[in-house]
SEMIZA-640311 format. One record per residue (C-alpha): residue number from 1; residue in one letter; x, y negated, z negated. Coordinates in steps of 0.5 Angstrom, whole numbers, plus 500, padded with zeros to 3 digits. Last residue first. Layout:
! residues N
(NUM, 'A', (X, Y, Z)),
...
This chain:
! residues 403
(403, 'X', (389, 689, 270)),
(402, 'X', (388, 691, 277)),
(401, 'X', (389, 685, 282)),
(400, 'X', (383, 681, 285)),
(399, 'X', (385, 675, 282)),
(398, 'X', (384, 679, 275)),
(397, 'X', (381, 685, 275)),
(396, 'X', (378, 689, 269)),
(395, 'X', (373, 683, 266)),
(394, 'X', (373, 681, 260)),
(393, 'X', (373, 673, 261)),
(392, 'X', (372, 672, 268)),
(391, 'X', (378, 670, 272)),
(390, 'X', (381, 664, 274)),
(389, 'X', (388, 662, 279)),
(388, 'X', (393, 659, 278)),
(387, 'X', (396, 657, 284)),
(386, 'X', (405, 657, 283)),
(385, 'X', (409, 652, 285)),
(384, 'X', (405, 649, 279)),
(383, 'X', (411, 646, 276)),
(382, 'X', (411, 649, 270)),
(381, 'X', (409, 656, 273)),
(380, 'X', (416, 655, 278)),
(379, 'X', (420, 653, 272)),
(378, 'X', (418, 658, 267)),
(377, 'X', (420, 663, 274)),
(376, 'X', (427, 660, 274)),
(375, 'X', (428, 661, 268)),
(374, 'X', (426, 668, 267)),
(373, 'X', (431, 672, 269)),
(372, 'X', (437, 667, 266)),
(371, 'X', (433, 667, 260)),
(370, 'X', (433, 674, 259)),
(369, 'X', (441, 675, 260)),
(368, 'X', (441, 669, 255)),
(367, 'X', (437, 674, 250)),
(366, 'X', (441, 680, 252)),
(365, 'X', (448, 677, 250)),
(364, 'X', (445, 673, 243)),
(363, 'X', (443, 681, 242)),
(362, 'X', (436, 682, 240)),
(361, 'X', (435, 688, 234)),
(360, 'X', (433, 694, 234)),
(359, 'X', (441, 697, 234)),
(358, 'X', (441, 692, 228)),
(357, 'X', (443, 695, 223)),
(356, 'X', (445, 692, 216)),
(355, 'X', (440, 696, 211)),
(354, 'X', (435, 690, 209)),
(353, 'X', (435, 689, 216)),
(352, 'X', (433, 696, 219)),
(351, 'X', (427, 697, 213)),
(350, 'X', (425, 689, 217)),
(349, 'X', (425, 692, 223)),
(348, 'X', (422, 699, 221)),
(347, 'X', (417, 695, 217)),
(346, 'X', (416, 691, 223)),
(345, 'X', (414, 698, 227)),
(344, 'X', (409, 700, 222)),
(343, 'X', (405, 693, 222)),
(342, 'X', (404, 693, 229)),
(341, 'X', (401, 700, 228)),
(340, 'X', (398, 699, 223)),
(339, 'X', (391, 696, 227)),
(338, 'X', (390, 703, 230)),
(337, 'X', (386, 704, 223)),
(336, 'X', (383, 712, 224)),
(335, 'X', (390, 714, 226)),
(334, 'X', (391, 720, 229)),
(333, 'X', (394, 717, 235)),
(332, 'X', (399, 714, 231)),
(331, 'X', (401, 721, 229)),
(330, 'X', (405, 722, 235)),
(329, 'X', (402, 724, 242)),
(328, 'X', (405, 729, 247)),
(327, 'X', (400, 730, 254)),
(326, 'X', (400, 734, 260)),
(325, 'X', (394, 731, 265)),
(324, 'X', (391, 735, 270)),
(323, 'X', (388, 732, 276)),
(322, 'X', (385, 737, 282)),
(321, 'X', (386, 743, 287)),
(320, 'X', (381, 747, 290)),
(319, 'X', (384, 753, 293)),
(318, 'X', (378, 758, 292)),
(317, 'X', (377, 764, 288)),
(316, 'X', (376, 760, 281)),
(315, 'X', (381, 756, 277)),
(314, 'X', (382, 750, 280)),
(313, 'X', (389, 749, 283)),
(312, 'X', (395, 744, 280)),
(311, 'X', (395, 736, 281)),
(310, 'X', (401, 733, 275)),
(309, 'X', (399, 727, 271)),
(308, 'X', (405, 727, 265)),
(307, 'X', (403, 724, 258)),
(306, 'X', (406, 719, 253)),
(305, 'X', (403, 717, 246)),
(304, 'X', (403, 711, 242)),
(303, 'X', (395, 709, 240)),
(302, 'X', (392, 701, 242)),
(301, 'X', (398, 701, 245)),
(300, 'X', (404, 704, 247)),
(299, 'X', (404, 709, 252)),
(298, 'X', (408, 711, 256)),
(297, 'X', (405, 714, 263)),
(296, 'X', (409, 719, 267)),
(295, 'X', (405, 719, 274)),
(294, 'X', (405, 723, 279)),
(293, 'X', (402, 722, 286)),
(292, 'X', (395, 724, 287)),
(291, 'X', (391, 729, 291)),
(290, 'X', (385, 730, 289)),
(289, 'X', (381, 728, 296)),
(288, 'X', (385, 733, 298)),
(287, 'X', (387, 734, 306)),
(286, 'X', (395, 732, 304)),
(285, 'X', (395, 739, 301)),
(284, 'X', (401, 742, 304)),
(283, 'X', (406, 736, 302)),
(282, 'X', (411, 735, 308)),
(281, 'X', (415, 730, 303)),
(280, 'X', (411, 730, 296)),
(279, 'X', (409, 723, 295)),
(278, 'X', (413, 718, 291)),
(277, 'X', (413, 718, 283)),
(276, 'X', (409, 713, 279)),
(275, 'X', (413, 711, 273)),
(274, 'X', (407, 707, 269)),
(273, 'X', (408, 704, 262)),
(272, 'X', (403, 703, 257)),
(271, 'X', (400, 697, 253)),
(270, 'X', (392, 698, 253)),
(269, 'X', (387, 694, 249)),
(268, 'X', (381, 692, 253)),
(267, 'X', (377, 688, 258)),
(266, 'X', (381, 683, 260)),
(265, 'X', (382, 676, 256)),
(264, 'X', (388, 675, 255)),
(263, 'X', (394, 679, 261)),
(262, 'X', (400, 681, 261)),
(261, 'X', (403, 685, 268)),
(260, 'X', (410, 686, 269)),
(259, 'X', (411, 691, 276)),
(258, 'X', (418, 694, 278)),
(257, 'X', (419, 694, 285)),
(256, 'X', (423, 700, 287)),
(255, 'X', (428, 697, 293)),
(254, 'X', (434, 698, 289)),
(253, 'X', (433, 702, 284)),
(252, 'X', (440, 706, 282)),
(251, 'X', (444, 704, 287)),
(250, 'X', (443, 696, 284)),
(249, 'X', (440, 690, 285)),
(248, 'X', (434, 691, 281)),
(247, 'X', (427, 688, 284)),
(246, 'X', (422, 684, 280)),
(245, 'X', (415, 684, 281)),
(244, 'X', (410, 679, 277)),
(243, 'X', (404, 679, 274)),
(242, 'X', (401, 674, 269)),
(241, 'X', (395, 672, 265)),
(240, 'X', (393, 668, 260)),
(239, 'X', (397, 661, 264)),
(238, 'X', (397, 654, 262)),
(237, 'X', (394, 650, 267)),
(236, 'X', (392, 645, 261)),
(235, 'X', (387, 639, 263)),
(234, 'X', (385, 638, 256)),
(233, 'X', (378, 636, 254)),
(232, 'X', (377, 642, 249)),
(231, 'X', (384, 645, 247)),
(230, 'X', (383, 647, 240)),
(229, 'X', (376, 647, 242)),
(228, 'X', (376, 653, 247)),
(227, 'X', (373, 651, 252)),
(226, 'X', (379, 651, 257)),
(225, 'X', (380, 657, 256)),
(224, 'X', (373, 660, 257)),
(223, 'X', (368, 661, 251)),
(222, 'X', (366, 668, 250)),
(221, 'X', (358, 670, 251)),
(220, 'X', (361, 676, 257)),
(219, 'X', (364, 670, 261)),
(218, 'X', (368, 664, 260)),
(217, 'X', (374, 662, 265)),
(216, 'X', (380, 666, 264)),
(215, 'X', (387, 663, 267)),
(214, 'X', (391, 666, 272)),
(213, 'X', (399, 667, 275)),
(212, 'X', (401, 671, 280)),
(211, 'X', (408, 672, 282)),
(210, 'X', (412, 676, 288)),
(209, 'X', (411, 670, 293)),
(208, 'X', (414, 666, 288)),
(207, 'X', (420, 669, 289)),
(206, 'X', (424, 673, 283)),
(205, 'X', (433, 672, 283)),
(204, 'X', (435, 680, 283)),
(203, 'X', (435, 682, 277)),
(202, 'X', (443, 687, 276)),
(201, 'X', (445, 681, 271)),
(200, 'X', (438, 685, 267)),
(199, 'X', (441, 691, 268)),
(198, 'X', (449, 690, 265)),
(197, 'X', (446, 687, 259)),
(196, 'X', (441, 693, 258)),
(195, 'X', (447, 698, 259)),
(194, 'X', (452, 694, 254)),
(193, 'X', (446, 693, 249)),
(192, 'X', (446, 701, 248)),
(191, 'X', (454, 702, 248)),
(190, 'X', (455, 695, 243)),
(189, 'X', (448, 699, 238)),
(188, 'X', (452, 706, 239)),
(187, 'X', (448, 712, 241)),
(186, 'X', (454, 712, 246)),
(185, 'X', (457, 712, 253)),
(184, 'X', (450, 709, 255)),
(183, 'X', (446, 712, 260)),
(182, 'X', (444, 707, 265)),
(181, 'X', (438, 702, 265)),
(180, 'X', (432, 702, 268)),
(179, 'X', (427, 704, 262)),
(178, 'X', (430, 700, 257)),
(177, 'X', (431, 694, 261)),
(176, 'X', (424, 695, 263)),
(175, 'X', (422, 695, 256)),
(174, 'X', (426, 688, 254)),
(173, 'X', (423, 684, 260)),
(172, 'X', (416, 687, 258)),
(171, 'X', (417, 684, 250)),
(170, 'X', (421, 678, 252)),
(169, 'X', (419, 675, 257)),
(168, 'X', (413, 678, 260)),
(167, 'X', (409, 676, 253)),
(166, 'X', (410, 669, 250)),
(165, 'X', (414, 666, 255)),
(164, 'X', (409, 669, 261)),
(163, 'X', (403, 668, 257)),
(162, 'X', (404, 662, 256)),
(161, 'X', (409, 658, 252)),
(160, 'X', (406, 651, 250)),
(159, 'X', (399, 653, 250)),
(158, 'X', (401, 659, 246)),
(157, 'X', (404, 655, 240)),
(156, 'X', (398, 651, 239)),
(155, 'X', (393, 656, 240)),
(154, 'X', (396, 660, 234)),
(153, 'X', (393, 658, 227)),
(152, 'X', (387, 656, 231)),
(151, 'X', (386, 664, 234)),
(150, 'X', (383, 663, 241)),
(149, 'X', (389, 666, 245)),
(148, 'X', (383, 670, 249)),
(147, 'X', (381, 678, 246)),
(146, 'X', (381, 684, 249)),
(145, 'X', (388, 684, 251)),
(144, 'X', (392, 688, 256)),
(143, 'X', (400, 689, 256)),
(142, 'X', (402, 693, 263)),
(141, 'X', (410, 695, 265)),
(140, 'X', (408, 698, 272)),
(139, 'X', (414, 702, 276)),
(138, 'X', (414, 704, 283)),
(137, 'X', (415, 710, 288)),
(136, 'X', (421, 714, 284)),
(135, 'X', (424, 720, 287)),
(134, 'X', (430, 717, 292)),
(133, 'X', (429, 711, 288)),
(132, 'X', (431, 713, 280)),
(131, 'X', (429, 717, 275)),
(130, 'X', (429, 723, 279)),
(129, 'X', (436, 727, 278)),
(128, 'X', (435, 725, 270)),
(127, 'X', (428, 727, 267)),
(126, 'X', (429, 735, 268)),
(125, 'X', (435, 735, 264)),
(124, 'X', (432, 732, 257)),
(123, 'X', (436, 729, 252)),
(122, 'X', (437, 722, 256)),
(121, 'X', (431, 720, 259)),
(120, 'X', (426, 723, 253)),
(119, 'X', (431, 721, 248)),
(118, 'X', (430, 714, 250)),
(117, 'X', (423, 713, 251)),
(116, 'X', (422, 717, 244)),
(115, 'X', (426, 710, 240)),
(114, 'X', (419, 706, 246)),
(113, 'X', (414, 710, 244)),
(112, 'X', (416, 709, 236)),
(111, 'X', (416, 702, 236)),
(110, 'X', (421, 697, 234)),
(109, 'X', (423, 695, 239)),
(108, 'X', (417, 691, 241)),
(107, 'X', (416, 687, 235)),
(106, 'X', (422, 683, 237)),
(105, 'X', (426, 681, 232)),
(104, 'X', (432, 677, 233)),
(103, 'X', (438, 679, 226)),
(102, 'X', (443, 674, 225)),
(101, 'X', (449, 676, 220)),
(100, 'X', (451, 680, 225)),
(99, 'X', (453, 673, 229)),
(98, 'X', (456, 669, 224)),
(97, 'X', (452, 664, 221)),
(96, 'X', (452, 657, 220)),
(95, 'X', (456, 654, 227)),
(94, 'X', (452, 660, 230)),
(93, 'X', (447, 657, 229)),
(92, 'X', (448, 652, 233)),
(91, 'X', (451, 655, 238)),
(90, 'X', (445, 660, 239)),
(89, 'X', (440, 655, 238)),
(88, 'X', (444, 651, 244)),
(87, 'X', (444, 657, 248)),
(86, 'X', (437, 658, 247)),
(85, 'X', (435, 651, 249)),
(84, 'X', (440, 651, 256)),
(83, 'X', (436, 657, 257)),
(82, 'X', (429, 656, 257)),
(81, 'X', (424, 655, 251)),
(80, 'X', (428, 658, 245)),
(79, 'X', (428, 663, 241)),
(78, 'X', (421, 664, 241)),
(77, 'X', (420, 669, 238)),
(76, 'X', (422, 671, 230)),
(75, 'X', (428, 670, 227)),
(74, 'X', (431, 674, 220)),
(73, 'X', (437, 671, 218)),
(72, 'X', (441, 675, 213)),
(71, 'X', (446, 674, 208)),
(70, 'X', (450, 678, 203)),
(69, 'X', (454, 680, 197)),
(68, 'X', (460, 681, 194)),
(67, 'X', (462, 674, 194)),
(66, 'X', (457, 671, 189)),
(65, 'X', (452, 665, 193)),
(64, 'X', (454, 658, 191)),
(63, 'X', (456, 657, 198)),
(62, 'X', (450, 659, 200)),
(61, 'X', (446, 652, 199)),
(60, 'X', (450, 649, 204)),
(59, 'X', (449, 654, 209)),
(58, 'X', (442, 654, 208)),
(57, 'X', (441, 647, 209)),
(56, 'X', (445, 647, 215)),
(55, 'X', (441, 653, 216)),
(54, 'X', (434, 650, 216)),
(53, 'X', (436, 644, 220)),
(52, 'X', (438, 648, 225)),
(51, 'X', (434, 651, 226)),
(50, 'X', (428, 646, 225)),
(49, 'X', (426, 645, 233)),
(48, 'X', (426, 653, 233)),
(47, 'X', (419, 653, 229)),
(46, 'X', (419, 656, 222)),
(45, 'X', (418, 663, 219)),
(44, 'X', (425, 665, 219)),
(43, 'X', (426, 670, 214)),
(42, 'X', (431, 669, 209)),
(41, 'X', (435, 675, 207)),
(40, 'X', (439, 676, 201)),
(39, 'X', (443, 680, 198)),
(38, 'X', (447, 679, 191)),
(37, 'X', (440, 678, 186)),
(36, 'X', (444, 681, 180)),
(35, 'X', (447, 674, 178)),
(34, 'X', (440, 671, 178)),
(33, 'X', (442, 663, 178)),
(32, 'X', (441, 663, 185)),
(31, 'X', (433, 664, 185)),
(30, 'X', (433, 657, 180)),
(29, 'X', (436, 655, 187)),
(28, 'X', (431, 658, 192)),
(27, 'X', (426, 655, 187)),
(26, 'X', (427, 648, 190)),
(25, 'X', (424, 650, 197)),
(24, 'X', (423, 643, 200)),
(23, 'X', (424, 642, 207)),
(22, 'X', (423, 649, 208)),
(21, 'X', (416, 650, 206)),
(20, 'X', (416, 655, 200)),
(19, 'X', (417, 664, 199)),
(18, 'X', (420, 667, 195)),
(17, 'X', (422, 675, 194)),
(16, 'X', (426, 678, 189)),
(15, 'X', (429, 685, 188)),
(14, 'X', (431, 690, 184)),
(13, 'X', (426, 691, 180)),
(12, 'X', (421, 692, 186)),
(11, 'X', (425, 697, 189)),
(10, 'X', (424, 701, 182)),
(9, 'X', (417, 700, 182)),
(8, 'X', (416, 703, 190)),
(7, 'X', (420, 709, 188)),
(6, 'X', (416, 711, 182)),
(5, 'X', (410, 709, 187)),
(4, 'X', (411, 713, 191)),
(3, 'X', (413, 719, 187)),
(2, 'X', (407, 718, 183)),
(1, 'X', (405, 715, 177)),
């Protein structure tokens, strides 16, 4: 037997998991006569509609629990439909449990890149006297799919949300305020949350004229949304793509138009960040069909990996100039199986859970700063105050857009 699997049978033998529908776990109290089971973390795989009953519940049966261990609610997205519900949810569960008991997952956050993106910004000098307006032309957050909101046991959950709550909301919004924010006094968790906190009140309010939103038809053999036969004979204007430009009110940004795009349905998996730097002042080589503006891309999906795109000379004896790329990739881009990479980053959160940290984790503070970003968007795309426009299943450009 290897060493892993020494290590794996020794955490087995002092662990136990369950698992049943809420409103009927009656093994939860035969769990409960095990004296060497202390810790215990409940993974929320449940609506938000039943928190509140799934914690009264849980708090009733906890008080059983020995003195010396602990508890832990592990939640999962949606937290909420708009402000007012999350706030509700966080005051109801807050009634239960305290709020370090509480652990919001967001997948995103538990990426590698994005752990790198953070030392890269404030451990590297050469970074910081133009991550700001003076040098910084615009930024995009992108997050593509291949494939459409087709999967029946999802369908439900996404043609309630859309893409804007599903996606833009929580994963794009939580990248940016990584990306924007200021250096923190610490590596502290209150430091870090702090400083994106600040940053998300920093949003100015987003006009509809800065929103578009779209919905995909059939193409390329695939069934459009509206055929699906979880939705068939529906008239759902839910939206599967949507991009939206969000200004900061600060010194730091202000002007800097931050990009958001997510999309279903386009012409493949991508993930990335995109800081394009403005164009050299009285730049020598403006004749040059070549010569393009700086980028430094992060990317997330289907590999994690960052590169800086830069213009240097062609070797030769003339001045020809072209695009070259300065690349760091992890390990994850040797990987064969690019579908694990969603599962390492819950494994860090869940490793992060089972420790008691939660500097990964959503703060009820950052969720309700998210929200009042976002709501007054939701109800915008709810209202049809925005036009939906459609797009072909597969393509690379939705309404004419870049995807």
């Amino acid at each position: 037997m290897g060493i892993l699997e020494l290590i794996l049978d020794w955490f087995k033998q002092g662990s136990a998991s369950l698992q049943g529908i809420f409103d009927h776990i009656k093994s939860h109290e035969e769990a409960n006569a095990d004296a060497k089971a202390h810790n215990r973390i409940f993974h929320f795989a449940v609506p938000y509609s039943v928190w509140p009953e799934v914690c009264q519940w849980l708090k009733e049966k906890n008080d059983e629990f020995p003195n010396n261990g602990c508890i832990r609610l592990v939640l999962e997205k949606p937290f909420g439909r708009d402000h007012q519900s999350v706030l509700e949810l966080i005051n109801t569960v807050d009634k239960y449990f305290k709020e370090d008991q509480v652990y919001r997952v967001d997948r995103y956050l538990g990426k590698e890149i994005l752990e790198n993106l953070l030392v890269m910004r404030f451990a590297n000098r050469f970074f910081a006297p133009i991550w700001n307006r003076d040098t910084v032309n615009t930024v995009q957050i992108l997050f593509k799919e291949p494939w459409g909101a087709e999967d029946q046991n999802r369908m439900q959950y996404f043609d309630l949300q859309g893409i804007v709550r599903d996606v833009i909301e929580n994963h794009l919004l939580q990248v940016m305020a990584l990306i924007a924010m200021d250096k923190p006094a610490s590596l502290s968790v209150e430091d870090i949350r702090n400083e994106k906190i600040k940053l998300l009140r920093s949003v100015k309010a987003i006009r509809k004229e800065d929103v578009v939103i779209g919905q995909y038809t059939p193409g390329n053999g695939h069934p459009g949304y509206l055929e699906d036969p979880n939705i068939l004979g529906k008239p759902s204007t839910t939206p599967t793509f949507a991009m939206m430009v969000v200004y900061i009110r600060n010194e730091r940004w202000d002007g800097v138009p931050f990009i958001l795009k997510a999309g279903k349905a386009l012409n493949e998996m991508r993930s990335e960040i995109r800081i394009q730097l403005k164009s050299v002042p009285g730049d020598l080589f403006q004749g040059a069909d070549l010569q393009r503006p700086n980028e430094l891309v992060v990317r997330m999906q289907p590999t994690e990996e960052m590169y800086l795109k830069m213009t240097i000379k062609k070797p030769g004896l003339g001045m020809e100039i072209v695009p070259t790329e300065m690349e760091y990739s992890d390990s994850a881009k040797d990987m064969q199986d690019h579908s694990q990479a969603p599962h390492r980053a819950y494994e860090r959160l869940l490793l992060n859970c089972m420790h008691g940290e939660n500097r990964r984790m959503v703060h009820r503070d950052e969720l309700l700063a998210s929200y009042t970003v976002m709501d007054p968007v939701n109800k915008m795309v709810d209202n049809s105050a925005v036009p939906l426009h459609h797009y072909t299943f597969g393509c690379a450009r939705a309404h004419s857009f870049d995807c």
